[in-house]
Residue frames as qw, qx, qy, qz and C-alpha x, y, z in Angstrom:
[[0.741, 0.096, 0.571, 0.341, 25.35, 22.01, 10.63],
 [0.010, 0.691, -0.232, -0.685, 27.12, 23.81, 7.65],
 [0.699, 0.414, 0.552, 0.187, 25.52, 22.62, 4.37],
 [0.234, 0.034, 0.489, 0.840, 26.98, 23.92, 0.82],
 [0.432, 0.353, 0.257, -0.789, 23.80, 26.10, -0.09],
 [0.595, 0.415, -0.365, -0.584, 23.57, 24.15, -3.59],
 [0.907, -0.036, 0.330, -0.259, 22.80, 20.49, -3.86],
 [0.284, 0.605, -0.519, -0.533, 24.94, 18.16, -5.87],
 [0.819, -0.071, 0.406, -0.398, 24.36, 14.74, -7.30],
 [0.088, -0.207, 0.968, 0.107, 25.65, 11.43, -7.98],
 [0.090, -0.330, -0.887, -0.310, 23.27, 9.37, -10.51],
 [0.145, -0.558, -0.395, -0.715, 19.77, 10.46, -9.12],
 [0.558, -0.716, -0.318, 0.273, 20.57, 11.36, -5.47],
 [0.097, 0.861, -0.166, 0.471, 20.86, 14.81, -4.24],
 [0.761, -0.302, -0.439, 0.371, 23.58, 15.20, -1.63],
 [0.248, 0.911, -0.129, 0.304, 25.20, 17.78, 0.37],
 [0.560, 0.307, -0.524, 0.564, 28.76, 18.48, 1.81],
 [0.647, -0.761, -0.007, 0.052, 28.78, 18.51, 5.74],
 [0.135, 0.802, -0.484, 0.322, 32.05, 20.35, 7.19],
 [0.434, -0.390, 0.697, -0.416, 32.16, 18.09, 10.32],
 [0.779, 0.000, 0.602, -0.172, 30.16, 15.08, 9.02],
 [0.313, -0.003, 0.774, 0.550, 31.48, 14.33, 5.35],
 [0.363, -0.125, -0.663, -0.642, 28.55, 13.72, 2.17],
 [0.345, 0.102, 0.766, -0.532, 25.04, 13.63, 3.54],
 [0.061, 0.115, 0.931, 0.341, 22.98, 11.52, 1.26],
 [0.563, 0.241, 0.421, -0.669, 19.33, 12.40, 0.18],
 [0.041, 0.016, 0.941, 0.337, 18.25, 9.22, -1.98],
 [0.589, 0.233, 0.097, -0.768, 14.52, 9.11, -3.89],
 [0.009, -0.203, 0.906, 0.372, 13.69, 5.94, -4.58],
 [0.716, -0.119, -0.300, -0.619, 10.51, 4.68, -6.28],
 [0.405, 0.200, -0.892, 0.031, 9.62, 2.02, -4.01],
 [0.458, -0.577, -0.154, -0.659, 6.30, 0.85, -1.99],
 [0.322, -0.284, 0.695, -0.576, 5.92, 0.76, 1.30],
 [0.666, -0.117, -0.603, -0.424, 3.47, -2.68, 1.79],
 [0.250, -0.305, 0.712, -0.581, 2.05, -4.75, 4.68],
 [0.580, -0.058, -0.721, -0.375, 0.58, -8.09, 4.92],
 [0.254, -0.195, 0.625, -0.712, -1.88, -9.05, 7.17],
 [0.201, -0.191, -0.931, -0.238, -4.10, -11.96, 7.67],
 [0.482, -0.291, 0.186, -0.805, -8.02, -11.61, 7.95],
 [0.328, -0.080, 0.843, -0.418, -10.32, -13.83, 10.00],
 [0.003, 0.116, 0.783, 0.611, -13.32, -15.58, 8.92],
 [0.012, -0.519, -0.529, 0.672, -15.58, -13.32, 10.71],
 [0.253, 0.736, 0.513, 0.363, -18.06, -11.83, 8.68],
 [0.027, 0.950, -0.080, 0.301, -17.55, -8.30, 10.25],
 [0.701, -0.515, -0.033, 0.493, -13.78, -7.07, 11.37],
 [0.133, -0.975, 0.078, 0.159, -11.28, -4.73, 11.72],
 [0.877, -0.043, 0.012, 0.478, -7.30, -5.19, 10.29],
 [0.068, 0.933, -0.335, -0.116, -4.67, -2.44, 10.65],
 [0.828, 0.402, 0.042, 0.388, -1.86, -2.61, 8.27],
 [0.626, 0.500, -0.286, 0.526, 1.39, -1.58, 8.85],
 [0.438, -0.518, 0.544, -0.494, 1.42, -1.69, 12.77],
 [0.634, -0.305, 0.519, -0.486, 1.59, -4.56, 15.01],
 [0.772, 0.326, -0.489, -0.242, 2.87, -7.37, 12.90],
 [0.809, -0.509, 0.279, -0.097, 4.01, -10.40, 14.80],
 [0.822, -0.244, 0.147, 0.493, 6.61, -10.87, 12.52],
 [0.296, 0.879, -0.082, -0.365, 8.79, -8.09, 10.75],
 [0.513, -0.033, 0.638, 0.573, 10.07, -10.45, 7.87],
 [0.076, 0.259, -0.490, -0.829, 10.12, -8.70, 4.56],
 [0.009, 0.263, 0.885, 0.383, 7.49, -11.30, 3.68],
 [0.114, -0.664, -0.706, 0.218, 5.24, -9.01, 5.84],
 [0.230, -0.936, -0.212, 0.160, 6.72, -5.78, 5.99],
 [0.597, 0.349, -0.142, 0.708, 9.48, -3.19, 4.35],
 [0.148, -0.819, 0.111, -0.543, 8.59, -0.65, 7.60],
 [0.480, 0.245, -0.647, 0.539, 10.72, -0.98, 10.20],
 [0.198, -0.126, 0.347, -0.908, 8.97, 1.46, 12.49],
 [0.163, 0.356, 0.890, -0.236, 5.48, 0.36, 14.26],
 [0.119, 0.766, 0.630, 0.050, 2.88, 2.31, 12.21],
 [0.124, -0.925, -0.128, 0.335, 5.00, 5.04, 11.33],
 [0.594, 0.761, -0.187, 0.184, 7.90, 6.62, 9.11],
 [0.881, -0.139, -0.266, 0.365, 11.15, 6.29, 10.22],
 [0.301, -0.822, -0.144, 0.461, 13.16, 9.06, 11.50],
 [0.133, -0.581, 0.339, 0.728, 15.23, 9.76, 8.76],
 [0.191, 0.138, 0.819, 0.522, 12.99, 8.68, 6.07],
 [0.405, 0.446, 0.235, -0.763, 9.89, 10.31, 4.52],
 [0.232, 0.058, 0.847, 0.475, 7.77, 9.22, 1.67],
 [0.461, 0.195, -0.091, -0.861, 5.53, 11.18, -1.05],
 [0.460, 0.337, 0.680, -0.460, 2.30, 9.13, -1.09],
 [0.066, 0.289, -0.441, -0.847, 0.87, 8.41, -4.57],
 [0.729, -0.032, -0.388, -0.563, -1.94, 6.05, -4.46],
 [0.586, -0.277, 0.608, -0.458, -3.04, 2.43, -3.34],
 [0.786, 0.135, -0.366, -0.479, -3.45, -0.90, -4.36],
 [0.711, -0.190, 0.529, -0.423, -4.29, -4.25, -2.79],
 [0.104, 0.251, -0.962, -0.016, -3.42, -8.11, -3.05],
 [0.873, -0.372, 0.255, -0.187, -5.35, -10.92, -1.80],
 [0.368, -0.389, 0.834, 0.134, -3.34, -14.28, -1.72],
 [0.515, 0.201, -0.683, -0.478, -3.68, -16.66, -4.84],
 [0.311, -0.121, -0.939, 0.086, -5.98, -19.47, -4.51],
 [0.297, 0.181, 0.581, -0.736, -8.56, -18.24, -2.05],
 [0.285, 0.622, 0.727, 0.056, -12.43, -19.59, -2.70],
 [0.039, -0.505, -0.359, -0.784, -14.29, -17.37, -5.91],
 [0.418, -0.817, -0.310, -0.248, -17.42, -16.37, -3.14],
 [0.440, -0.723, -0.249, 0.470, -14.74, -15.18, -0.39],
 [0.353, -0.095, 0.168, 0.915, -12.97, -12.83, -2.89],
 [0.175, -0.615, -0.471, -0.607, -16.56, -11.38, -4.13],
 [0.592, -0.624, -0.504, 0.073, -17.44, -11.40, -0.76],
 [0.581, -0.336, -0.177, 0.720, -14.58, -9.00, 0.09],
 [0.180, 0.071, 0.215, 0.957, -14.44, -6.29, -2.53],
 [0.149, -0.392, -0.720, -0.553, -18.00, -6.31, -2.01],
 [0.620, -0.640, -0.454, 0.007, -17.96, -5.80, 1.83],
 [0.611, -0.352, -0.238, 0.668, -14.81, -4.04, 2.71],
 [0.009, 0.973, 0.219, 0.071, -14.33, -0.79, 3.60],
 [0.703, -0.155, -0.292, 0.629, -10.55, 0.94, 3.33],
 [0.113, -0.978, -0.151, -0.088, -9.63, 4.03, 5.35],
 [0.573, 0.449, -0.114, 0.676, -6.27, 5.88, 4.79],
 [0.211, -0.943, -0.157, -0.202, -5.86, 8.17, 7.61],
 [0.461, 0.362, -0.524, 0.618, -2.76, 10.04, 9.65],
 [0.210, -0.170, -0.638, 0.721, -2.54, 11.30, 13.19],
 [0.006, 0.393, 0.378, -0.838, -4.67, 14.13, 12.48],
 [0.320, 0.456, -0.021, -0.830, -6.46, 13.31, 9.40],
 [0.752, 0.374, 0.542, 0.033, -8.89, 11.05, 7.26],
 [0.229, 0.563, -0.275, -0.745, -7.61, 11.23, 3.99],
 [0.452, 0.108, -0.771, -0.435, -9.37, 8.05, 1.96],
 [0.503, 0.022, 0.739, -0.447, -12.57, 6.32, 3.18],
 [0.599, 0.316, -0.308, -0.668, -13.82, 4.02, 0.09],
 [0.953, -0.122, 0.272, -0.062, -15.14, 0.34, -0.65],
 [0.577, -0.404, 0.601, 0.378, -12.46, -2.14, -1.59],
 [0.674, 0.548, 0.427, 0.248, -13.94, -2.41, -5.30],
 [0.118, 0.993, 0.030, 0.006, -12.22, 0.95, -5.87],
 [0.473, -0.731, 0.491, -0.016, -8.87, -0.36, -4.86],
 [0.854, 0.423, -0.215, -0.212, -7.27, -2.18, -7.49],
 [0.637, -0.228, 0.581, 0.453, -4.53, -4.62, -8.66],
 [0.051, 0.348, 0.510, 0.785, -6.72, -3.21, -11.82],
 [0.406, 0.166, 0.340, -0.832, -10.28, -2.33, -11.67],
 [0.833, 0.111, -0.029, -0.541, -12.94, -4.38, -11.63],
 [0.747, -0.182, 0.624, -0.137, -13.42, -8.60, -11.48],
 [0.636, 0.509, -0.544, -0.199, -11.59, -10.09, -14.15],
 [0.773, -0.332, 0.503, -0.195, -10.80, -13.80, -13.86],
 [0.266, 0.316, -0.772, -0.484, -9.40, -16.68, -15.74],
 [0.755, 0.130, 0.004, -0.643, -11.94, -19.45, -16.85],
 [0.297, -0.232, 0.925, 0.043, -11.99, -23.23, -16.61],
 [0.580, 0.206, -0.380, -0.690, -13.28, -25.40, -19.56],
 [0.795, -0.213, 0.534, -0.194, -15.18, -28.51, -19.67],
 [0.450, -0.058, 0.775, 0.441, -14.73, -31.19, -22.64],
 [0.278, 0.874, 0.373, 0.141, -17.96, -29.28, -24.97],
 [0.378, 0.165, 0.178, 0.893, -15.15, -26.23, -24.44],
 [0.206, -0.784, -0.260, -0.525, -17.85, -24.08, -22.64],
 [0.093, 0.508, -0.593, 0.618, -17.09, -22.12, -19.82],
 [0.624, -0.363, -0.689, 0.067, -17.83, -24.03, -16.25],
 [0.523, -0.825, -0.201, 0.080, -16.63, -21.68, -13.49],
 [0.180, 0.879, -0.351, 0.267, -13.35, -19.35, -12.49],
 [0.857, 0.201, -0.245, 0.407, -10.49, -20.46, -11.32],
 [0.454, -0.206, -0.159, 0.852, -8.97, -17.48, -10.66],
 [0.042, -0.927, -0.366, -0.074, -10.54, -14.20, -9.15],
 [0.411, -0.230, -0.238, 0.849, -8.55, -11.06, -8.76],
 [0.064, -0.815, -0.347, 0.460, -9.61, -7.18, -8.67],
 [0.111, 0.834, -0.488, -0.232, -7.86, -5.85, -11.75],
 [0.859, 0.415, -0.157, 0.256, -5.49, -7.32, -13.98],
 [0.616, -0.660, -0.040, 0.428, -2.40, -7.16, -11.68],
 [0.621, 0.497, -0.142, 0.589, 0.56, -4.55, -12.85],
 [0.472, -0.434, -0.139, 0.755, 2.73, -2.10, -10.90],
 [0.162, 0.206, 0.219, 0.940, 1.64, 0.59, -13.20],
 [0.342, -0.607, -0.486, -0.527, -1.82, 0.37, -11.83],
 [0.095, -0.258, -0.591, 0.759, -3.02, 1.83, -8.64],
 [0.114, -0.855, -0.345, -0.371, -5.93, 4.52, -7.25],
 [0.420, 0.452, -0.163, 0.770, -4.58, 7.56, -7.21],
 [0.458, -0.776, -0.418, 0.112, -4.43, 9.98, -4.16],
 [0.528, 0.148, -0.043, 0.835, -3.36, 13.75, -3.99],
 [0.213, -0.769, -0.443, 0.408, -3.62, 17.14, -2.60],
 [0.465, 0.826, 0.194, 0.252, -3.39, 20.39, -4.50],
 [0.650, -0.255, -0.166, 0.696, -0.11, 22.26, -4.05],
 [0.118, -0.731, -0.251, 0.624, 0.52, 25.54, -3.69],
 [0.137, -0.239, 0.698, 0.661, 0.90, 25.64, -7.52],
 [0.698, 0.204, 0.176, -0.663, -2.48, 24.13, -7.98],
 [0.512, 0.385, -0.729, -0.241, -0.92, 21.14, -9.47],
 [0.917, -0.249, -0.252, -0.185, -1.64, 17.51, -7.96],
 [0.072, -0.569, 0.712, -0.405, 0.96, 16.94, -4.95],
 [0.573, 0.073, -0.761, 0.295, 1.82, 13.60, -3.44],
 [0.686, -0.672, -0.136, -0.245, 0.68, 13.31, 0.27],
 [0.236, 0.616, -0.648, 0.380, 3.91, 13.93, 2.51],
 [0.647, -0.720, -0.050, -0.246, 4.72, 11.63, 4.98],
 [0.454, 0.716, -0.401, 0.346, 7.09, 12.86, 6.66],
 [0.397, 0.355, -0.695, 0.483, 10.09, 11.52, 9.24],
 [0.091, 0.093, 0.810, -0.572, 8.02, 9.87, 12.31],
 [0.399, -0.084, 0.058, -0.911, 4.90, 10.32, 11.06],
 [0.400, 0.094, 0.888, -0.205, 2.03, 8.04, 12.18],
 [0.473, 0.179, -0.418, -0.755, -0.31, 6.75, 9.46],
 [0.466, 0.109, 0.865, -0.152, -2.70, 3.58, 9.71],
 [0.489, 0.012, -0.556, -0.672, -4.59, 1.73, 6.79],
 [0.393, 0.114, 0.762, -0.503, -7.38, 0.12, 8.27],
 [0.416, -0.086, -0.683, -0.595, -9.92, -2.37, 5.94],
 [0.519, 0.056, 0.569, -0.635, -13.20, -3.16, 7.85],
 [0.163, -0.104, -0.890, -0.413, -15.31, -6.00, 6.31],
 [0.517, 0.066, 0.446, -0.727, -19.29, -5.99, 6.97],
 [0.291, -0.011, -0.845, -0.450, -20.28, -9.48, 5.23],
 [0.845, -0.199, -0.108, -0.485, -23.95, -10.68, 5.51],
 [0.990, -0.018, -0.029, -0.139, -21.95, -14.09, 6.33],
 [0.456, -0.641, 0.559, 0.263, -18.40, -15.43, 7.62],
 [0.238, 0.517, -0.779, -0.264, -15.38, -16.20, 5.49],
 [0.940, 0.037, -0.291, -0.173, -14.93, -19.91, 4.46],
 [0.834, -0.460, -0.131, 0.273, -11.74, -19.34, 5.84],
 [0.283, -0.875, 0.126, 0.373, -8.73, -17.12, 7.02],
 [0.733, 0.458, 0.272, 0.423, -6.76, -15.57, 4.56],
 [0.251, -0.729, -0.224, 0.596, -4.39, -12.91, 3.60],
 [0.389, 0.782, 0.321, 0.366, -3.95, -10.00, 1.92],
 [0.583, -0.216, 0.011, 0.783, -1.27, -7.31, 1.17],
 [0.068, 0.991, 0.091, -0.071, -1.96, -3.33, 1.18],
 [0.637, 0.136, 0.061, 0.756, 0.79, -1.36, -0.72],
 [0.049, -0.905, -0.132, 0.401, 1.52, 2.22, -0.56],
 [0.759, 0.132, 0.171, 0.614, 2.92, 3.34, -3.60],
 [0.058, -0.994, 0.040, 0.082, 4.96, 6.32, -3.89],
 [0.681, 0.562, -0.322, 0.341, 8.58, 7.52, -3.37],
 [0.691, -0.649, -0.150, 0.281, 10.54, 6.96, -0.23],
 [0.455, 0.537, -0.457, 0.545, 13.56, 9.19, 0.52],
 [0.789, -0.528, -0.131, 0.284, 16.46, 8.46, 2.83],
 [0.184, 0.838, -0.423, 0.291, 19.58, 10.22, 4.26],
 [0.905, -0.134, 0.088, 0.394, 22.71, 8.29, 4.84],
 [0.057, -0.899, 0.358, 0.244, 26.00, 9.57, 5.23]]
């Protein structure tokens, strides 16, 4: 294939000029990868995320591929952060961040093994409070991990060859699995789910 040796670009995609195949597209878009998956109410288990969904609506899944990158996509890894589902009982969300374990790993390498309290929507148990008629507090309502934003995550990088913080590459087919293990003293109240994100930047080529 005969590429132009210099890149040019249209808004903030780089492209070059194929003789035979026209404008190949290389698009960077911020945009996470995520996977929802429902856990049991087993006091100790196992869930892998982004493989083996039974369905691949969007509502579950933006990866196409079974537990892997697509073939002409890659995406630079920048961190993690974690859902549950609104509503769930106050003692099974303690119960979780308190018991789970997530591990980040590719084919050939662990690269994140920490509990779920580390894993934000924020950091730390922040909730909203229900009042009674005296206007003291009675009990939460709502439990989450963090105050939720898209600006927040926990970060994850590898030094580059610069010594500067680099993104984790995965790149075009690679396999990767997130995997959250729970080890409660005591089973859920009941099954629930909960959405792992990968955030980062995906690029694609498209002619």
């Amino acid at each position: 294939m005969n590429r132009r040796q210099q890149p040019k670009y249209i808004g903030d995609a780089r492209y070059f000029e194929d003789v035979n195949q026209g404008m190949i597209m290389k698009e960077r878009i911020r945009e996470p990868l995520y996977s929802k998956k429902s856990f049991a109410v087993d006091a100790a288990q196992t869930v892998n995320f982004f493989r083996d969904h039974t369905s691949n609506s969007s509502l579950y899944t933006n990866l196409v591929s079974n537990g892997a990158m697509p073939s002409n996509q890659k995406f630079e890894l920048e961190g993690f952060c974690f859902r549950l589902k609104y509503g769930m009982a106050k003692t099974d969300i303690l119960k979780f961040y308190n018991s789970a374990v997530l591990t980040f790993r590719t084919h050939d390498k662990t690269y994140l093994k920490t509990p779920m309290m580390k894993i934000p929507s924020g950091c730390g148990l922040t909730g909203l409070a229900a009042l009674d008629g005296a206007s003291s507090t009675t009990e939460f309502v709502e439990l989450t991990n963090g105050i939720p934003s898209p600006m927040v995550y926990f970060p994850i990088w590898r030094k580059g060859e610069n010594g500067k913080p680099t993104p984790i590459l995965l790149a075009p087919q690679q396999t990767f699995e997130l995997e959250i293990q729970t080890f409660a003293s005591a089973a859920f109240s009941a099954v629930f789910d909960g959405t792992a994100f990968l955030v980062g930047q995906r690029s694609r080529e498209s002619s």
